[in-house]
N, C-alpha and C positions, 0 to 999 in steps of 0.2 A: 345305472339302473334307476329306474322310474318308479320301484314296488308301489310306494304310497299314493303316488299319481293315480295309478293301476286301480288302487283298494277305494280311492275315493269318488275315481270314477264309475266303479261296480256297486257304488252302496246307491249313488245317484239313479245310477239303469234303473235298481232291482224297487227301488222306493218312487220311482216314477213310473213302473209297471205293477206295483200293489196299487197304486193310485187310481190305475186306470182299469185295472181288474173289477176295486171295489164300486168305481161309477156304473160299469156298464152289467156288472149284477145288477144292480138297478137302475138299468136303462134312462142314465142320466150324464150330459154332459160336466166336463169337467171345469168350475166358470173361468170364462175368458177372459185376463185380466183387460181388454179393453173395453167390454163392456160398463155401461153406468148404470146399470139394472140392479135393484134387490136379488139375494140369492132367493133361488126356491127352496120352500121347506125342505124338499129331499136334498139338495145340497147342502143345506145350514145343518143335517142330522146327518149325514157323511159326515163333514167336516168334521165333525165332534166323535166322530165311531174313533174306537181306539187303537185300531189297528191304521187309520189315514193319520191321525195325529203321529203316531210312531213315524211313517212312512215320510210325513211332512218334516217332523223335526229332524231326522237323516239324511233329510234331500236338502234345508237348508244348513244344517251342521255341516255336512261336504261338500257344498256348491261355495260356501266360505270359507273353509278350510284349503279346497281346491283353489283359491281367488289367490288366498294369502299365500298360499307356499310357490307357483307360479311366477308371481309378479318378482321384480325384482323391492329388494327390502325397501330402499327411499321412496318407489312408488308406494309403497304403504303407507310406509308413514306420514308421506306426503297429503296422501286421501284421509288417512284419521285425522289427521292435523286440520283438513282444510271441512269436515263436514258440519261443522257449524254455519258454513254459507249456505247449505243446504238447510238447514234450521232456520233461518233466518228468509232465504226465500217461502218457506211454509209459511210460517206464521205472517209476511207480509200479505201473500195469498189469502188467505183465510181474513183476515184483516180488512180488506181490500173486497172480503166478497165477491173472488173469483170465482170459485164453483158453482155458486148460485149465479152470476152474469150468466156464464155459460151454459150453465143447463136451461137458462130462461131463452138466451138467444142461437144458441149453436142446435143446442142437441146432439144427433149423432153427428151430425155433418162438420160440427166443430162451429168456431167463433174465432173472425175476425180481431186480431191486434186492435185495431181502430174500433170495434164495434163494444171490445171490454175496454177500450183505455175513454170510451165517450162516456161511458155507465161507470165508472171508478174512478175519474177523473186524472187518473195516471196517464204520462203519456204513452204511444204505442210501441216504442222500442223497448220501455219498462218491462212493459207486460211480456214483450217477446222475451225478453231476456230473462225476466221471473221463470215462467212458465216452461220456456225450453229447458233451464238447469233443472228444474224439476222433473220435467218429461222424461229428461235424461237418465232420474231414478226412477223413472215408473211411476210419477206422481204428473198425470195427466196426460196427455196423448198428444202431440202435433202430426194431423192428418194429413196436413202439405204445408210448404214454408207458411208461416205466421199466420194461423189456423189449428187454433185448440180444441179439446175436446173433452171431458170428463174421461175419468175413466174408473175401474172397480175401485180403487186404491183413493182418487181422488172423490170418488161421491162420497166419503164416509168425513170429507168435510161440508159435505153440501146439508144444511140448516132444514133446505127444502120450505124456507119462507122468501118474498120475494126480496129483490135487493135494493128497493127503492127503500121500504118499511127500514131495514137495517141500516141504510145511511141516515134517512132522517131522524131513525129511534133507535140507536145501540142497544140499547137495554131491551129491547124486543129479543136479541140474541141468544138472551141464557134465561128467558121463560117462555112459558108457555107449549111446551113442549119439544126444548130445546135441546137438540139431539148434542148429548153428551162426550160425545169420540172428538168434536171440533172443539168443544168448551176444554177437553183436557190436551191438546196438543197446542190451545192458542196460552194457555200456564205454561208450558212445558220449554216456548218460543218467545215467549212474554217474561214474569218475574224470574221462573226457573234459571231462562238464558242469560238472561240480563246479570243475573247473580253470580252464574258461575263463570264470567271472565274475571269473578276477584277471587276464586277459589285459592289461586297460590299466594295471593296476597294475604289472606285469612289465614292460610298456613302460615305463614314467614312471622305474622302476627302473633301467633299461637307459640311458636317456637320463642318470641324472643318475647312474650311480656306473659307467657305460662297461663293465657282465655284465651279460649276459643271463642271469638266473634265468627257468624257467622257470614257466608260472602252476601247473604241477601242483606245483612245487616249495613256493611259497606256500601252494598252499591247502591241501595237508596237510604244511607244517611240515618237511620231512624235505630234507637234501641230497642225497640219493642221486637218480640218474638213473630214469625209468621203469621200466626192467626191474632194477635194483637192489631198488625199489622192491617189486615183484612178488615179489620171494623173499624178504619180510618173513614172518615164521610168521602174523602177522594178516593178512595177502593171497594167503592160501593157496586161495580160493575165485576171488577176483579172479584170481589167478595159471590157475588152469584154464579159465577162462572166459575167457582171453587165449587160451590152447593152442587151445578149440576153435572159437573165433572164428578164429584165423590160418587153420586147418586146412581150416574149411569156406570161407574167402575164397579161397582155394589151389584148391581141387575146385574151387568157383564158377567161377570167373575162367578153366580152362580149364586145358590142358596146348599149345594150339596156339601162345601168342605163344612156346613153347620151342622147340617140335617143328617149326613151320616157321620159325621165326626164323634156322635157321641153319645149314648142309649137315652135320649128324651122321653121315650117310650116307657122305659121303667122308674123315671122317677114319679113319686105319688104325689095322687091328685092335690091341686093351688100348690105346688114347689113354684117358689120364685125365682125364675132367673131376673139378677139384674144385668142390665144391657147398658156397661161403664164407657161412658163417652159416646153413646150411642148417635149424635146427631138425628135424624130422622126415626130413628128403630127401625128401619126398614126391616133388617134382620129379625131382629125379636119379630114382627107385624109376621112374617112367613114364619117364623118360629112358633108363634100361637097357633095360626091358622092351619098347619100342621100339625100339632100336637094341643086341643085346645085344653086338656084337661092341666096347662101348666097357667102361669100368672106372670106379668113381664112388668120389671121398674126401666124405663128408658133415663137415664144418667143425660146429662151433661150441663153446657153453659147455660144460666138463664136467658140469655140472647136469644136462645137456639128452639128454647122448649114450646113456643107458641106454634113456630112451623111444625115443628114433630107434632104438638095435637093435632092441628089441622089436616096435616099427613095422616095419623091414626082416622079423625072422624072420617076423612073422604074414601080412603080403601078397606076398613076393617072398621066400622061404628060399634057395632056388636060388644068389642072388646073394651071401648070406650064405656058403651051405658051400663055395662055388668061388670066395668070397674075392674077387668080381667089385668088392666093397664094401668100402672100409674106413671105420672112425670114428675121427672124430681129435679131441680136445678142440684149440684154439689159440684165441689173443687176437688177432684179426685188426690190432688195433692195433700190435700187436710182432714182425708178421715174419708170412712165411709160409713155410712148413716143407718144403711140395711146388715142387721147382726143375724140374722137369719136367713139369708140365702140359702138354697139349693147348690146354685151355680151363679158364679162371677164370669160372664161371657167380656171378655175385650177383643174388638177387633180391630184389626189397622190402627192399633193405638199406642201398642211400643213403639215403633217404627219410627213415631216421631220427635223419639225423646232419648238423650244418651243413658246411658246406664245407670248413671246418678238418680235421675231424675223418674227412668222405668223402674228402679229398686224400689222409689220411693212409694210409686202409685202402687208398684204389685205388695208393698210391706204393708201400706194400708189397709189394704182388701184381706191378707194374708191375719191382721190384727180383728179385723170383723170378721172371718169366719166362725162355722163351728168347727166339729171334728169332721164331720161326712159332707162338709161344702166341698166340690170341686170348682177346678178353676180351667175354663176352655179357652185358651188363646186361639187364634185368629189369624196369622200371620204369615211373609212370605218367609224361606229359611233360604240361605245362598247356600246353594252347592259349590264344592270347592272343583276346582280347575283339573284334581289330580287325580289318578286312581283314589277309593279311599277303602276299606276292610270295611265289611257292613257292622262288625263287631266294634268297630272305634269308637260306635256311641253306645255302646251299653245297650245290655236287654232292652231297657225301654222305647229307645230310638228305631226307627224302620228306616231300612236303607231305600233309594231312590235308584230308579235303575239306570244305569251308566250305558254311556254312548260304546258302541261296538267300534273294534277296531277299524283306522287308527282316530276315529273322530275323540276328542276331548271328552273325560270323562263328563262333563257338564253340557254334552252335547252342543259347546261356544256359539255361534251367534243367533243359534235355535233356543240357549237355555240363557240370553244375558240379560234379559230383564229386570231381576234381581240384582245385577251388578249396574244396571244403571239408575235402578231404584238406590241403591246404597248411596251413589254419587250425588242422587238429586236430595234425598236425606241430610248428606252432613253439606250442602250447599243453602238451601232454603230455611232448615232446621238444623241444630246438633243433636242431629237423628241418626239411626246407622240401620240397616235391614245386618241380620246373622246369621252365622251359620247355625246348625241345629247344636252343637257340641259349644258354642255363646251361647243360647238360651238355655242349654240347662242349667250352663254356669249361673247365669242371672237370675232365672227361678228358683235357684237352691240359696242362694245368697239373697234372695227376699223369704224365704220360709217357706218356698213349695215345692215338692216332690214331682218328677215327669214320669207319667205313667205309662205313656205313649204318644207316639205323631204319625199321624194320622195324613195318607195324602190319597182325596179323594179319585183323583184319576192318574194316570200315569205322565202328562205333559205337564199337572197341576204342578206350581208352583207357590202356592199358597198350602201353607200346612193347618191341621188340626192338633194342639196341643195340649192334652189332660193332662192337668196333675192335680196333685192333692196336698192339703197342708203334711207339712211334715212337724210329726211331735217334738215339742221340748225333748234335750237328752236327760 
């Protein structure tokens, strides 16, 4: 008997007929992935309704689950084993300024081996052989032998500046309006990759002299921490292409797990929130202009805070001249400086740090409050692999809703973000992304109570987490 076969290919039908239900209610096609066009608005607000998000992550949870259970097992493991060549032909791609050749000389009609390998200086069996392995996965299109093409998948690395500018001026690539999805997949392909071939050797390391070094630490040589690392004068390029990768993951990912995560509305007029590690404030900047009767300190490195003003004065001035805003360089490791807060907002800022090290920032913050400070985390929570009781986190915690029979309770390669977020964490950083039942442990063992988590939509993987100090016994 084939039941699961059965069950995975009916969850597939039924989630590729809600699909196509919800477009032609609003007489819109479904996009094509060989297309290299922008989505239209009404596609880009489909996409996001939450009945296609449901439908989409059930279609890809069982098209993968159908993949895995099919195949014979060494072909699996054979493909997970070998999809780092697939990594490595992206990021030579992008590197190389393939998207942009193509889109400047193919268009729809595609682009010539010879016609990318004259303008990248590769030769032309490179390029066929890049491009076709990629094509393979759906990253680019070959129209007829040795003849490429962008496609939906492949323009979201296209810069959309020309390619001549990028070979003579690299650093043209991650400003001026440097579209961010290509700055964070060429890290991802770049230091990310490069680090995690010493992943096991970092472990073997850790086992037998009780540190954890981490693998980016090995594989380039250097003791400094990641972002130490990045303000090396040779990672002056890498360093910006970190800036506009966070920045567009920030815009990406939404302003709602903030804005509704937490009643900004009733706290009273000038409450400050401070925005710890804030790099740019982007957050807090939509956090004022939202709500403007509050007051925002943006936190972080001295390095950092001159671009954050300049950030503040070019999209939000207002906040700037009435002082609505302040910048404060601090080492969140050594204190925090605002004994008055409202709210301690951190986001994307555990993540990067092990537990020792997150005790230590959140015990900080935990030492400056008052009684009625709350404290609003930021962060993704990993869903675990298994059925789980909605009750195993305590009144406080909100369960996340689980994948329907028999797809994995985490909805697997629809929901594994977070599990490759964890990987890239303790590779790059002795960082770890958690699960929600980790965080409370770690906010209760810095002095803060979880009030509740908060998950702005249903696909969301980034959570909302209040809590509050909790009193001396």
């Amino acid at each position: 008997m084939a039941e699961n076969l059965l069950a995975l290919s009916k969850l597939i039908a039924a989630a590729a007929a809600t699909l196509d239900q919800k477009f032609k209610e609003q007489q819109s096609q479904f996009p094509d992935l060989n297309l290299d066009t922008e989505l239209t608005t009404i596609q880009t607000t489909l996409l996001k309704d939450e009945q296609v998000e449901e439908a989409t992550a059930i279609a890809v949870a069982a098209a993968a689950q159908l993949i895995a259970t099919v195949r014979l097992p060494e072909h699996n493991v054979t493909d997970i084993s070998q999809k780092f060549f697939i990594s490595a032909a992206l990021g030579a791609a992008s590197a190389f300024n393939l998207p942009e050749i193509i889109r400047e000389t193919g268009a729809e009609k595609g682009c010539r081996t010879e016609e990318i390998a004259n303008k990248s200086g590769l030769e032309p069996q490179i390029v066929a052989r890049i491009l076709r392995a990629l094509a393979t996965h759906h990253v680019f299109r070959e129209v007829t032998p040795n003849v490429f093409a962008n496609n939906r998948i492949s323009h979201l690395l296209d810069t959309g500046k020309a390619s001549d500018i990028l070979f003579s001026n690299p650093e043209e690539k991650y400003i001026n309006g440097a579209h961010g999805v290509s700055a964070l997949m060429e890290i991802h392909t770049d230091e990310a990759f490069k680090a995690t071939a010493y992943l096991t050797e970092a472990l073997k390391l850790s086992v037998k002299d009780k540190v954890y070094r981490t693998p980016l630490s090995l594989s380039f040589n250097t003791s400094l921490d990641l972002f130490q690392w990045y303000e090396l004068p040779d990672n002056k390029l890498r360093q910006q292409r970190f800036s506009i990768a966070m920045n567009n993951t920030m815009k990406n990912a939404g302003t709602e797990t903030v804005l509704a995560g937490f009643e900004w509305s009733q706290l009273p007029k000038d409450s400050t929130v401070v925005d710890v590690g804030a790099r740019l404030g982007h957050i807090s900047l939509e956090l004022l202009q939202n709500f403007p009767h509050l007051k925002a300190v943006v936190q972080d490195r001295h390095s950092v805070l001159d671009d954050a003003r300049k950030y503040w004065i070019k999209h939000y001035p207002e906040a700037v001249e009435n002082k609505r805003v302040m910048f404060q360089g601090n080492d969140f490791f050594k204190g925090q400086p605002v004994k008055d807060a409202a709210v301690f907002l951190i986001r994307y800022i555990l993540h990067d740090w092990s537990d020792r090290d997150a005790r230590t920032i959140l015990q900080q913050l935990r030492t400056a409050a008052t009684k009625a400070t709350k404290l609003v985390v930021i962060d993704t929570l990993v869903p675990f692999a298994c059925q789980s009781s909605p009750d195993m986190f305590g009144d406080t915690m909100s369960s996340d809703k689980q994948g329907p029979y028999p797809l994995l309770s985490n909805y697997g390669l629809a929901g594994n973000f977070p599990h490759l977020m964890d990987i890239q964490m303790m590779t790059v950083l002795d960082g770890q992304e958690r699960t929600a039942t980790h965080m409370e442990s770690l906010l209760g063992s810095a002095g803060w109570g979880v009030e509740r988590i908060i998950s702005p939509s249903r696909a969301g993987l980034v959570k909302t987490i209040v809590a509050r100090p909790l009193l001396p016994n």
